[in-house]
DSSP file (Angstrom, degrees, kcal/mol; ACC not computed):
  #  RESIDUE AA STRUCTURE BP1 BP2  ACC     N-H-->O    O-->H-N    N-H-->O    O-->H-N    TCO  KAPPA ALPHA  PHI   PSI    X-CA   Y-CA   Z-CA
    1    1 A X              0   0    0      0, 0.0     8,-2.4     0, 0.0     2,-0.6   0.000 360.0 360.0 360.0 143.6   14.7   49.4  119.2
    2    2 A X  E     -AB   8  48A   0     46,-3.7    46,-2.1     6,-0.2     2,-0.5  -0.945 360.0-160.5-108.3 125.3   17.9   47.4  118.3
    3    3 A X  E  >  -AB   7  47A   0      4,-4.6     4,-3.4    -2,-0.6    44,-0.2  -0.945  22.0-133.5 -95.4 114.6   19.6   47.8  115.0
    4    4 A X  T  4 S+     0   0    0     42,-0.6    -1,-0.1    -2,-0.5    43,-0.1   0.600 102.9  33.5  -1.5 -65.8   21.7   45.1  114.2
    5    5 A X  T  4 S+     0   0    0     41,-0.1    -1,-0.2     1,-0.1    63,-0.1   0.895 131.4  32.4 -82.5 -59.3   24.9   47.4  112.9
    6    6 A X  T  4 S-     0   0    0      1,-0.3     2,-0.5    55,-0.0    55,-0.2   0.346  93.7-137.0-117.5   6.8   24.1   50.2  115.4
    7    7 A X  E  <  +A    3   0A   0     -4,-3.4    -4,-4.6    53,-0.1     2,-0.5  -0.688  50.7   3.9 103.5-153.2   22.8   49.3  118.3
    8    8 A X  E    S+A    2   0A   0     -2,-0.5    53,-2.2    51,-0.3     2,-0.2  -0.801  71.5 170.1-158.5 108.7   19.9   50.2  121.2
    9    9 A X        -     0   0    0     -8,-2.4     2,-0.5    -2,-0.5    22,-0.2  -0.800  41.3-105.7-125.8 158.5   17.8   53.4  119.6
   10   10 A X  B     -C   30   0B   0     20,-2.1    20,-1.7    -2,-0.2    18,-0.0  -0.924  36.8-121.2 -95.9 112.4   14.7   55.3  120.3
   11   11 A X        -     0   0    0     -2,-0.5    18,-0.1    18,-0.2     3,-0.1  -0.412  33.8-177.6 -53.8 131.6   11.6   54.3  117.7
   12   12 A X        -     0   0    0      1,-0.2     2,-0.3     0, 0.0    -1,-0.2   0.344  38.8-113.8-119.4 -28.7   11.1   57.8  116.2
   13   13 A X        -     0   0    0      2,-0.0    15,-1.1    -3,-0.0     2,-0.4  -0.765  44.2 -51.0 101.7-145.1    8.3   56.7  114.1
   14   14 A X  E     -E   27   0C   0     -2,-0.3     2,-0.3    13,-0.2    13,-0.2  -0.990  52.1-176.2-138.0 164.5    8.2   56.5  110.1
   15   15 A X  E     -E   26   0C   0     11,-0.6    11,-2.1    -2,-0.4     2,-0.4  -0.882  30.6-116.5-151.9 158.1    9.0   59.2  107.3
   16   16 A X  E     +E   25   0C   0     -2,-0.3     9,-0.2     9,-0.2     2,-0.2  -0.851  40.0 166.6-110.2 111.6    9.0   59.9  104.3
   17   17 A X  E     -E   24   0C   0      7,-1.7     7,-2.8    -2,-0.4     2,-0.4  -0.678  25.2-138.1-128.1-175.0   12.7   60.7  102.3
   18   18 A X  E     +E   23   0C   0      5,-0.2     2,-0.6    -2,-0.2     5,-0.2  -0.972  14.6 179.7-154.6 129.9   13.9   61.0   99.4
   19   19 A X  E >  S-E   22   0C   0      3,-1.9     3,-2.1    -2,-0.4     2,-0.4  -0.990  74.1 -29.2-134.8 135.4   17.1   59.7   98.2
   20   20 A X  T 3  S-     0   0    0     -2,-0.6    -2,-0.0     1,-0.2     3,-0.0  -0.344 121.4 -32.9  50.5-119.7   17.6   60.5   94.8
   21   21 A X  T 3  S+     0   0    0     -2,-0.4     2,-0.5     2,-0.0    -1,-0.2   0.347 115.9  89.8-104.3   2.1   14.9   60.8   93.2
   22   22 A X  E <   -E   19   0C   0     -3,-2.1    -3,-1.9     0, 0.0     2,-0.4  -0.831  64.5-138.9-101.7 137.7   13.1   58.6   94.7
   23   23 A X  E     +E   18   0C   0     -2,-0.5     2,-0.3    -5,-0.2    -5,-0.2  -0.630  27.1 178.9-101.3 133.9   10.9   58.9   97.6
   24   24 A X  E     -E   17   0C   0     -7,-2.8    -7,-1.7    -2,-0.4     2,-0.2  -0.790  27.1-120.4-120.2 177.3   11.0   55.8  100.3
   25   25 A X  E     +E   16   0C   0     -2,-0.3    16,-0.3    -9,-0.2    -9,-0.2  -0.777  42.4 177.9 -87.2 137.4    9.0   55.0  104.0
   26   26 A X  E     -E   15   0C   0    -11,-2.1   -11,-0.6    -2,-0.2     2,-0.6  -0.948  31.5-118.0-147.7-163.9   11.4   54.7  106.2
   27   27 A X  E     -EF  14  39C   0     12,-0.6    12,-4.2   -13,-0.2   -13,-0.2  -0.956  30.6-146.8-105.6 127.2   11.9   53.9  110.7
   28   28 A X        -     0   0    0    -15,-1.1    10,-0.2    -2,-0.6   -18,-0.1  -0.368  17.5-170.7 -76.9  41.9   13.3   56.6  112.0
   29   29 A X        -     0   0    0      8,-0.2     8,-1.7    -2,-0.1     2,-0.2   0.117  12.1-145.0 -59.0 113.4   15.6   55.6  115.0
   30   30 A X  B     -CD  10  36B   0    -20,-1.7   -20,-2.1     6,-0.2     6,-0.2  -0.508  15.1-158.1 -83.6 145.2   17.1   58.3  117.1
   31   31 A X        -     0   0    0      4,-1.4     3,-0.5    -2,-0.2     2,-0.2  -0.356  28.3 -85.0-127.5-176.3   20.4   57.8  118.6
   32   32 A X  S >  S+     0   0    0     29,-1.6     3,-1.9     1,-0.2    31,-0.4  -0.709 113.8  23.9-102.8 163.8   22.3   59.3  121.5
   33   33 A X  T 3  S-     0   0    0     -2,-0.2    -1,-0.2     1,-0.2    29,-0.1   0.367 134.3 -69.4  24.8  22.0   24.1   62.5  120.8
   34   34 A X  T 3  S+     0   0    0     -3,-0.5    -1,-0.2     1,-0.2    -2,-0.1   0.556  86.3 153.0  87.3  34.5   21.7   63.2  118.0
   35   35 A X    <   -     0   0    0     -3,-1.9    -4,-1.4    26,-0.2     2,-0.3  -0.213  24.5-170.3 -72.4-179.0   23.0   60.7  116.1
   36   36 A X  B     -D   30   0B   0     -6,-0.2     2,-0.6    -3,-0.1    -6,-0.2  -0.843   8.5-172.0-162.5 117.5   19.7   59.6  113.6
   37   37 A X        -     0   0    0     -8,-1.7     2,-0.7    -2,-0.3    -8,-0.2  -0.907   9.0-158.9-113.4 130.6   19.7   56.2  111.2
   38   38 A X        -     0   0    0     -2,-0.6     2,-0.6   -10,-0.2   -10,-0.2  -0.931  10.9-168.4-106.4 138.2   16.6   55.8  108.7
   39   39 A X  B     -F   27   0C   0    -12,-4.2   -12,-0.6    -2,-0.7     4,-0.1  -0.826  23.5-117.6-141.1 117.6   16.2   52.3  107.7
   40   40 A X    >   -     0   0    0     -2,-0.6     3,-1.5   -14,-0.2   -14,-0.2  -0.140  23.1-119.3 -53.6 151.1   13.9   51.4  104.9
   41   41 A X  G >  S+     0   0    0    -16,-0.3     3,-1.9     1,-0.3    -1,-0.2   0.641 114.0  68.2 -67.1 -13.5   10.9   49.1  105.9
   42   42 A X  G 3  S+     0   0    0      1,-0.3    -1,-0.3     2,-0.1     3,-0.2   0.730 100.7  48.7 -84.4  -3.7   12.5   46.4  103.1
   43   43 A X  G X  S+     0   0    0     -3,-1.5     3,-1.3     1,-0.1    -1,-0.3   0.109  81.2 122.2-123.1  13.9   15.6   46.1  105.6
   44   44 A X  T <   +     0   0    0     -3,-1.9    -1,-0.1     1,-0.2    -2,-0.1   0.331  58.4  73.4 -85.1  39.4   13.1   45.4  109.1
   45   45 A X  T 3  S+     0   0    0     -3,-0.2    -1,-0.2     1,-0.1   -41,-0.2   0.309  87.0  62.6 -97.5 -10.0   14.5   42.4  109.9
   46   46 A X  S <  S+     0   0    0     -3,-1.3   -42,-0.6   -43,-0.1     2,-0.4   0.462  93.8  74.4 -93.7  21.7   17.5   44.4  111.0
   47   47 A X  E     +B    3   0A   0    -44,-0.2     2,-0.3    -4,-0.2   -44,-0.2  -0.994  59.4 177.1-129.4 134.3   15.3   46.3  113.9
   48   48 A X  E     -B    2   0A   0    -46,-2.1   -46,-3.7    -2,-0.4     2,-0.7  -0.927  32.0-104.8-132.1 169.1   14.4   44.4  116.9
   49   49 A X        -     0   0    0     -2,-0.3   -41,-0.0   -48,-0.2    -2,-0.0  -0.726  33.3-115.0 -96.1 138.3   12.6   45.6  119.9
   50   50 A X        +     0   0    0     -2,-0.7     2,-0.3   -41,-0.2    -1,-0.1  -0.266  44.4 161.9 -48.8 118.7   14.4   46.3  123.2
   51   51 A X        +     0   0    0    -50,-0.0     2,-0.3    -3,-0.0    -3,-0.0  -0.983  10.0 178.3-138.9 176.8   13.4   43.9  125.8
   52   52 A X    >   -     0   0    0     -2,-0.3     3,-1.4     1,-0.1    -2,-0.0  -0.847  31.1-134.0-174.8 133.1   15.4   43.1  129.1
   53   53 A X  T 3  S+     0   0    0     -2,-0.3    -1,-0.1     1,-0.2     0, 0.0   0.764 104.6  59.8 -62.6 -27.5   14.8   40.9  132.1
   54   54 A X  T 3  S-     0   0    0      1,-0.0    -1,-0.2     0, 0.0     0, 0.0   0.629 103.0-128.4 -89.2  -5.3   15.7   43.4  134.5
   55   55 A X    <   +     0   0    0     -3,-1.4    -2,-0.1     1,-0.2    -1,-0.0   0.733  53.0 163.8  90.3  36.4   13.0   45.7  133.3
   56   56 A X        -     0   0    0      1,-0.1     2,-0.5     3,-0.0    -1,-0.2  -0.175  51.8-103.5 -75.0 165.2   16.1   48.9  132.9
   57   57 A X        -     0   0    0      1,-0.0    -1,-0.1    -2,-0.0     0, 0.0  -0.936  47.5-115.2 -86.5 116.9   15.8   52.0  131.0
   58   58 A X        -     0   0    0     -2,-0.5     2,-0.7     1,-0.1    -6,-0.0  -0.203  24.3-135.2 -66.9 141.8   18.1   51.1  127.6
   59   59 A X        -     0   0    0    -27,-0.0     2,-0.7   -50,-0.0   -51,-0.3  -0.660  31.2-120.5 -86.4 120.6   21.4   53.5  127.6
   60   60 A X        -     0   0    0     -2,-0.7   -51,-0.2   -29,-0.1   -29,-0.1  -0.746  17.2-117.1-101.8 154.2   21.5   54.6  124.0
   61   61 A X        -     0   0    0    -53,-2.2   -29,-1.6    -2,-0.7     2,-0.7  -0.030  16.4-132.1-104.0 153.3   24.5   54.1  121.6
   62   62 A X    >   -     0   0    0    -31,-0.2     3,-1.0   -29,-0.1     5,-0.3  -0.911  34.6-120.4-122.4 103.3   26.5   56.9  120.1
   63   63 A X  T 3  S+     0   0    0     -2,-0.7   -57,-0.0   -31,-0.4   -56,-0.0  -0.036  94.4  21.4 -58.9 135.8   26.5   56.0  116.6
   64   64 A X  T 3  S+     0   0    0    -58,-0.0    -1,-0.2   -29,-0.0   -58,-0.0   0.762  88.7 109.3  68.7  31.3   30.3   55.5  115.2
   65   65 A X  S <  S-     0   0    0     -3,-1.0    -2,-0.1     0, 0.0    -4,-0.0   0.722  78.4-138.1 -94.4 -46.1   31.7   55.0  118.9
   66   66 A X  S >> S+     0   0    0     -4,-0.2     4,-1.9   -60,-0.0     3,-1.5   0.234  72.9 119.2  93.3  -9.5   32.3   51.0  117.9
   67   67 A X  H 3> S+     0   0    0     -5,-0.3     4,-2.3     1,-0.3    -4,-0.1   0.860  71.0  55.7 -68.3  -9.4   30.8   50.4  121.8
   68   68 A X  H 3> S+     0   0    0      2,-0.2     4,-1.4     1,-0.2    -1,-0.3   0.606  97.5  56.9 -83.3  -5.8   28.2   48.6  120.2
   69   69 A X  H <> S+     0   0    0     -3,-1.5     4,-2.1     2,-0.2    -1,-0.2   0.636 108.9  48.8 -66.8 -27.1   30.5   46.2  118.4
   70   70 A X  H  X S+     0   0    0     -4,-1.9     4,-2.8     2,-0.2    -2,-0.2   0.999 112.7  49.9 -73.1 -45.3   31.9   45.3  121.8
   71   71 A X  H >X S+     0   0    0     -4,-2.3     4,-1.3     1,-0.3     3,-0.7   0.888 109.0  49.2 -32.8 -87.6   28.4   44.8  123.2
   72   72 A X  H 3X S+     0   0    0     -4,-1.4     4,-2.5     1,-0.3    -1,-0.3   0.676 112.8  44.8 -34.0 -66.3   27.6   42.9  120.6
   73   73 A X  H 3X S+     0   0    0     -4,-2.1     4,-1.3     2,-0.2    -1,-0.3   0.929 111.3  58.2 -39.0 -67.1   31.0   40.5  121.1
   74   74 A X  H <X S+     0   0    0     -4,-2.8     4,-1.0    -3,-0.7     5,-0.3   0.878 108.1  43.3 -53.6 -80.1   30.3   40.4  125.0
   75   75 A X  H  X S+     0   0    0     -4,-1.3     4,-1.5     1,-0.3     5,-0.3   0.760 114.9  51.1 -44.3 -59.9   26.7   38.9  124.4
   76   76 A X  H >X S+     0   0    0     -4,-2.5     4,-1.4     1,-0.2     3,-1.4   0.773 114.1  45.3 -38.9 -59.2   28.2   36.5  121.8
   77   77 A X  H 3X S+     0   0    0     -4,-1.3     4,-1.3    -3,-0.3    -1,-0.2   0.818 110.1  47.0 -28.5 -68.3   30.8   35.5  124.2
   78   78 A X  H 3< S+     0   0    0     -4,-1.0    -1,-0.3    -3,-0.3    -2,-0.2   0.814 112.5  58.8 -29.7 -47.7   28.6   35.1  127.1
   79   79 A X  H << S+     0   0    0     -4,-1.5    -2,-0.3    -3,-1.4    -3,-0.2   0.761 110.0  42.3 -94.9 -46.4   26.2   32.8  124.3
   80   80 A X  H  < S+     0   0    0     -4,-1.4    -1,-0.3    -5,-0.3    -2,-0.2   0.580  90.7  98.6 -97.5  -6.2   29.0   30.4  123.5
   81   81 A X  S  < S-     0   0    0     -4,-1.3     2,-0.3    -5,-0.2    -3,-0.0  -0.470  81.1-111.2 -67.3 148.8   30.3   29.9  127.2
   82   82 A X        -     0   0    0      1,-0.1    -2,-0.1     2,-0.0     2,-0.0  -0.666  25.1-107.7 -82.4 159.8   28.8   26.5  128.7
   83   83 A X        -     0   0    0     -2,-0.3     2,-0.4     2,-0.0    -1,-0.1  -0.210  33.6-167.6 -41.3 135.4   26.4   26.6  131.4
   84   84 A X              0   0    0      1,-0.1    -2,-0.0    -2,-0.0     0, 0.0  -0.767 360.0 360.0-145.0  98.9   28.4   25.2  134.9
   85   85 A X              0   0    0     -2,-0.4    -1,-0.1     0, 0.0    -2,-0.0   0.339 360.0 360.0-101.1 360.0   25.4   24.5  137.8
């Protein structure tokens, strides 16, 4: 899975928490050094699924590291250069 903010996770499945007093569903994404983000189902347009052309194992992101903001810039970058055949 890709999280917007945080990057190339392992789908963990969904759970049940409780923040406050309230109890939510939420995706559990597991993170590299045991980092761990729950993100309530009202926010899954910020999870996408990993896919890649080269058909690689995804490295996962070590949540607070900031390498997935560079990631993130590189692809943009790459995404605005023109095409030169």
């Amino acid at each position: 899975m890709v999280h917007e903010d945080y990057g190339i996770g392992q789908y963990a499945g969904l759970e049940t928490i409780k923040i406050g007093e309230t109890k939510q569903e939420s995706m559990k994404i597991l993170y590299a050094e045991g980092g761990v983000v729950y993100v309530n189902l009202n926010y899954l347009a910020l999870v996408k699924r990993y896919s890649s052309n080269e058909n690689l194992k995804p490295t996962l992101a070590t949540l607070g590291s900031g390498e997935w903001l560079s990631t993130k810039a590189k692809a943009k970058k790459k995404l605005r250069k023109p095409l030169v055949n």
